[in-house]
C-alpha positions as CSV (number, residue, x, y, z in Angstrom):
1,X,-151.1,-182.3,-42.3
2,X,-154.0,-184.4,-40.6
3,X,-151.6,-186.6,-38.9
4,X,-150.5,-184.3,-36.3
5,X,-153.9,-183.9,-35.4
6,X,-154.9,-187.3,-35.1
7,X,-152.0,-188.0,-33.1
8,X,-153.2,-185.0,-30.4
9,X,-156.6,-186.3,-30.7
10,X,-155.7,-190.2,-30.1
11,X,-153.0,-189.0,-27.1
12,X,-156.1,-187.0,-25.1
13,X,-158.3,-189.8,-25.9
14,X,-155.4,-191.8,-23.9
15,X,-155.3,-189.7,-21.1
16,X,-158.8,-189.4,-20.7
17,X,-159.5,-193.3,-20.3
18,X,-156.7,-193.8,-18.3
19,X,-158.1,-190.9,-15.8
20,X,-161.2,-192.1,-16.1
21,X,-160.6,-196.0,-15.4
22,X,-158.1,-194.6,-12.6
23,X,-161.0,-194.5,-9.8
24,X,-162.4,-198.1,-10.9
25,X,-158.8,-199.7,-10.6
26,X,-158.5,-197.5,-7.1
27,X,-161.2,-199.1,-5.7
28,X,-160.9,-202.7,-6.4
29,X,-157.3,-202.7,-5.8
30,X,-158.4,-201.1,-2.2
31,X,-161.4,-204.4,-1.5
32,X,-158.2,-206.7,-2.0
33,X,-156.5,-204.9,0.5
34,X,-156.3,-205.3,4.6
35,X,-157.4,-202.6,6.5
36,X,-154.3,-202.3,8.2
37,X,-152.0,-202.3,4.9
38,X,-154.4,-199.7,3.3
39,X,-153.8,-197.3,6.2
40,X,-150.3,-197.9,6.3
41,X,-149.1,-196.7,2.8
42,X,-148.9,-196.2,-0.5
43,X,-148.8,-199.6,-2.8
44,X,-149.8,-200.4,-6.0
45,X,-150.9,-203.9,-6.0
46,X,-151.7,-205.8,-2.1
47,X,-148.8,-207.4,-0.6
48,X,-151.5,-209.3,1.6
49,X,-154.2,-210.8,-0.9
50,X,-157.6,-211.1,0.8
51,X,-161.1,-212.0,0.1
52,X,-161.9,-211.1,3.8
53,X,-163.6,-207.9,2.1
54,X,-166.4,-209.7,0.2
């Protein structure tokens, strides 16, 4: 009967690093990025690698 709730338990645990670490990934995804390219759209990774930002 306990392993129902350790399943809930570890699957909002889950969810609440990944929302949490969401912001930090955000952010240094965006430094790789152009200006131009972060303007345009919506991408997960940089299509144009740069260190220009540091």
């Amino acid at each position: 009967m306990n392993k129902p709730k350790f399943q809930k338990r570890s699957l909002f645990m889950l969810a609440y690093i990944v929302f949490a670490l969401l912001p930090i990934y955000w952010m240094i995804n965006m430094s790789f990025k152009t200006n131009n390219e972060i303007l345009a759209g919506f991408s997960l990774f940089p299509e144009h690698f740069t260190w220009d930002n540091y």
